[in-house]
BAKOLTI-200900 format. One record per residue (C-alpha): residue in three letters; x, y, z negated. Coordinates in Angstrom, 2 decimals, always signed. Each point is the difference from the previous one (the first is absolute). Layout:
// BAKOLTI-200900
ALA | X | Y | Z
...
END
This chain:
// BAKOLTI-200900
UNK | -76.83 | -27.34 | -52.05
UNK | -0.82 | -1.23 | -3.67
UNK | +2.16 | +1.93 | -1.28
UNK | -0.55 | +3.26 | +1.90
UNK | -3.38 | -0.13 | -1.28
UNK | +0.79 | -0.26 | -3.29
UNK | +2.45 | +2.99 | +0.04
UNK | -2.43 | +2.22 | +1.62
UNK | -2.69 | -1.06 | -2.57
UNK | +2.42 | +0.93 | -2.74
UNK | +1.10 | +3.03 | +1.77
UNK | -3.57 | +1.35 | +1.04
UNK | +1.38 | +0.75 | +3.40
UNK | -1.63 | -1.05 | +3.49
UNK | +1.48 | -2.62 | +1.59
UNK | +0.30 | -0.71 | +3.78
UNK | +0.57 | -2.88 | +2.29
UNK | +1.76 | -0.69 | +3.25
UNK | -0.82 | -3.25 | +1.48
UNK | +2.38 | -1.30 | +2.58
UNK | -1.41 | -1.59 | +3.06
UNK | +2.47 | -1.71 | +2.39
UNK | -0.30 | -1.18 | +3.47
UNK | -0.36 | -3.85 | -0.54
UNK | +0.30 | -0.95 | +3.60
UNK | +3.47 | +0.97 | -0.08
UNK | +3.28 | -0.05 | -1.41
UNK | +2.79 | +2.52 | +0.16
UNK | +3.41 | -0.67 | -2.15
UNK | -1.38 | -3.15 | -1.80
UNK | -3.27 | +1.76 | -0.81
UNK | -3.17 | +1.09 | +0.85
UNK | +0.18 | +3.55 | +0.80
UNK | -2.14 | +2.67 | -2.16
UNK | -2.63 | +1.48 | +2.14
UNK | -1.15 | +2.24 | -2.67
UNK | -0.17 | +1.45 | -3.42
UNK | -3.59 | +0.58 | -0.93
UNK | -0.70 | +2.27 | -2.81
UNK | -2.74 | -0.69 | -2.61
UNK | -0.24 | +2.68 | -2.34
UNK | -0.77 | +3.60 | -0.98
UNK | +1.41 | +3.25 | +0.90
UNK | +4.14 | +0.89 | -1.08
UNK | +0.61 | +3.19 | +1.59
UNK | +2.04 | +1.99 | -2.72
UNK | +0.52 | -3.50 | -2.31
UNK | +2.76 | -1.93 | -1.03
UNK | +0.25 | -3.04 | +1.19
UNK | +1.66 | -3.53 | -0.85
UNK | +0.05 | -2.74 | +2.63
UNK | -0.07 | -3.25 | -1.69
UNK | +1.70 | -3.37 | +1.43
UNK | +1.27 | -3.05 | -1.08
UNK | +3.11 | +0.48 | +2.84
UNK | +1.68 | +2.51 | +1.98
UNK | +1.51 | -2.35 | +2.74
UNK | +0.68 | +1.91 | +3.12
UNK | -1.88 | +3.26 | -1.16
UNK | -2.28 | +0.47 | +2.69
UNK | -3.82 | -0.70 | -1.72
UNK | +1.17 | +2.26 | -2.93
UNK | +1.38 | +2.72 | +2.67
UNK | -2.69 | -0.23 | +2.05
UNK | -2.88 | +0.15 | -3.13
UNK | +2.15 | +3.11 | -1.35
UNK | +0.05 | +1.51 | +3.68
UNK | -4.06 | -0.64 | -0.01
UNK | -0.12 | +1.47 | -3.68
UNK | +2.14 | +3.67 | +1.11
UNK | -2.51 | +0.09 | +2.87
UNK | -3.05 | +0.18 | -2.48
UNK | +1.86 | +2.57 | -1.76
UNK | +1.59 | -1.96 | -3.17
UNK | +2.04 | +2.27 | -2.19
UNK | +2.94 | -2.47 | -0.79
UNK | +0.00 | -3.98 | +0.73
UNK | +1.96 | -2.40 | -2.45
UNK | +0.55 | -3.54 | +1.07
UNK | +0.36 | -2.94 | -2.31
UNK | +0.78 | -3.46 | +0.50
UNK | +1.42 | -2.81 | -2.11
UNK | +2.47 | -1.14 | +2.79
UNK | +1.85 | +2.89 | +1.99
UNK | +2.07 | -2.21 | +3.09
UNK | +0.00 | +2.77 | +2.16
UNK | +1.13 | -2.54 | +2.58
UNK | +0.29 | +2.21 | +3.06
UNK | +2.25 | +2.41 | -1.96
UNK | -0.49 | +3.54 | -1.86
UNK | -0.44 | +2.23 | +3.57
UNK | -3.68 | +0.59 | +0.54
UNK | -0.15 | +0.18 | -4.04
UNK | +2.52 | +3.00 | +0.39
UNK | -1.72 | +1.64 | +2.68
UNK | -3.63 | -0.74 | -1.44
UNK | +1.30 | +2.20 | -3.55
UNK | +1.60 | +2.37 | +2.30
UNK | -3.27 | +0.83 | +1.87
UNK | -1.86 | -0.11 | -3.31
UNK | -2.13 | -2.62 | +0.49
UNK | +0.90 | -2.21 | -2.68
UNK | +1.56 | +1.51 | -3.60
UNK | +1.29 | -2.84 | -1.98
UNK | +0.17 | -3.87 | +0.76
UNK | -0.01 | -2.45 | -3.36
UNK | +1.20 | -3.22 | -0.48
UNK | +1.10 | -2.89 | -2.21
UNK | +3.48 | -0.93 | -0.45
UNK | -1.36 | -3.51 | -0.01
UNK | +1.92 | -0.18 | +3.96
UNK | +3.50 | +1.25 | +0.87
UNK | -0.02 | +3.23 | -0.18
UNK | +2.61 | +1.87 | +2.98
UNK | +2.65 | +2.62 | -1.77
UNK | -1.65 | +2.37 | +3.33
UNK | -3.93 | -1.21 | -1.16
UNK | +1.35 | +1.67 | -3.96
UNK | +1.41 | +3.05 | +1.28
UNK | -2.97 | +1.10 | +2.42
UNK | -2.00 | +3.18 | -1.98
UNK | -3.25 | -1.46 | +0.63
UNK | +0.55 | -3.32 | -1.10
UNK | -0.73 | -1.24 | -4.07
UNK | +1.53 | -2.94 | -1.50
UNK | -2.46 | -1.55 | -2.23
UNK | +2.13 | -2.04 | -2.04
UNK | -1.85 | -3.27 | -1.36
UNK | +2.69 | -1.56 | -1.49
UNK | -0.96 | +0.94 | -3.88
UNK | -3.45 | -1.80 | +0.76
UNK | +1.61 | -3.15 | +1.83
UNK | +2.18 | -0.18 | -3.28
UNK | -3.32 | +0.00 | -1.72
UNK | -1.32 | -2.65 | +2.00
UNK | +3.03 | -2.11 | -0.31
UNK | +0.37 | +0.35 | -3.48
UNK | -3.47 | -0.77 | -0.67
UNK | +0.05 | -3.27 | +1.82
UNK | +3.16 | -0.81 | -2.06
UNK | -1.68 | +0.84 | -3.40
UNK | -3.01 | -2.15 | +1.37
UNK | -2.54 | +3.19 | -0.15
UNK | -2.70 | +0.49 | +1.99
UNK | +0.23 | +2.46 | +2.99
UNK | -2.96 | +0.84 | +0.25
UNK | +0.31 | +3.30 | -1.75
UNK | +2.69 | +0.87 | +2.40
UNK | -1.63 | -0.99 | +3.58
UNK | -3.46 | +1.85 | -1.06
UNK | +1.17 | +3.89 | -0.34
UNK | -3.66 | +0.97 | -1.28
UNK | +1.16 | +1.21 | -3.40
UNK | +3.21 | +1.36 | +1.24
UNK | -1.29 | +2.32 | +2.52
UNK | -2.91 | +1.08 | -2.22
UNK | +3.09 | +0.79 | -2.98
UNK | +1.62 | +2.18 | +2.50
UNK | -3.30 | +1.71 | +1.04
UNK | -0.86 | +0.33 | -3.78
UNK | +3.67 | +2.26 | +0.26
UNK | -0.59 | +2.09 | +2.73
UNK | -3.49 | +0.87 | -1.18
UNK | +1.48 | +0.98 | -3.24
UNK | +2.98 | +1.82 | +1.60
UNK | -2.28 | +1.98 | +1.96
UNK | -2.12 | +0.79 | -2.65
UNK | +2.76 | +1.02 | -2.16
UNK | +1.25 | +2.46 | +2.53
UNK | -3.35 | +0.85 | +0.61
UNK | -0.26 | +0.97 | -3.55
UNK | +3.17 | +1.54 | +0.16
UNK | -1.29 | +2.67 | +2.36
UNK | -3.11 | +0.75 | -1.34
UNK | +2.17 | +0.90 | -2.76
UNK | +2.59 | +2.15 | +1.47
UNK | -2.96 | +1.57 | +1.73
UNK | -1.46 | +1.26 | -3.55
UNK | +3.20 | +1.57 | -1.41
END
């Protein structure tokens, strides 16, 4: 949730919760089942929006929170999570893209990744394995990770290149525009 602040304080963007209650008094499959997603936040009819978790296990918080999101009239909904398991398999992924509801899934290649999971058009690889090699070889050159685990300055150096790309092209067309 840290985090997700952070980004949408960088960003400027509005950021939204969904709080999941469960049913306590019971338990269904090993767990207690979800009663609920509450929403906490303002209005995304016509926005893009990114569901953030930590894991996509089964699938059926982040389908239900994108289902919940398309019914308020979200443009497109991304999901992100560090660990995609998709343990109950890639169906009700498939038919969730199909019926629009969700546009692209993200995760890690920190798990096994499933030659199926790869090939699937909504589904990005984020591929971690430059910045574990970082990690690694900083720990074997005795060098502090810090610098590595807090992303501050990196996200702000790829903000600093967007805002310049976009004023470039922005200057760009204001030129064009003149000739």
């Amino acid at each position: 949730m840290g985090r997700a602040i952070q980004l949408t304080n960088y960003l400027g963007v509005d950021m939204g919760m969904f709080y999941k209650r469960r049913d306590y008094t019971r338990i269904v499959d090993g767990k207690n089942p979800i009663v609920a997603h509450e929403f906490l936040g303002t209005n995304v009819e016509g926005k893009d929006v990114i569901i953030i978790d930590d894991m996509i296990s089964s699938g059926d918080s982040i389908l239900d929170v994108a289902r919940e999101l398309k019914r308020r009239k979200a443009r497109k909904v991304y999901a992100a999570a560090t660990f995609g398991l998709f343990t109950n398999g890639l169906a009700k992924f498939d038919a969730a893209y199909e019926q629009g509801i969700i546009d692209h899934i993200l995760t890690t290649n920190l798990v096994y990744q499933r030659p199926e999971l790869l090939s699937r058009p909504y589904y990005v690889n984020v591929d971690l394995s430059k910045y574990i090699a970082l990690l690694i070889d900083n720990l074997n050159h005795n060098v502090s990770i810090h610098g590595l685990l807090n992303p501050t300055d990196r996200i702000n150096r790829i903000l600093e290149k967007h805002r310049a790309a976009q004023a470039q092209k922005a200057a760009e067309n204001n030129i064009s525009e003149e000739a």
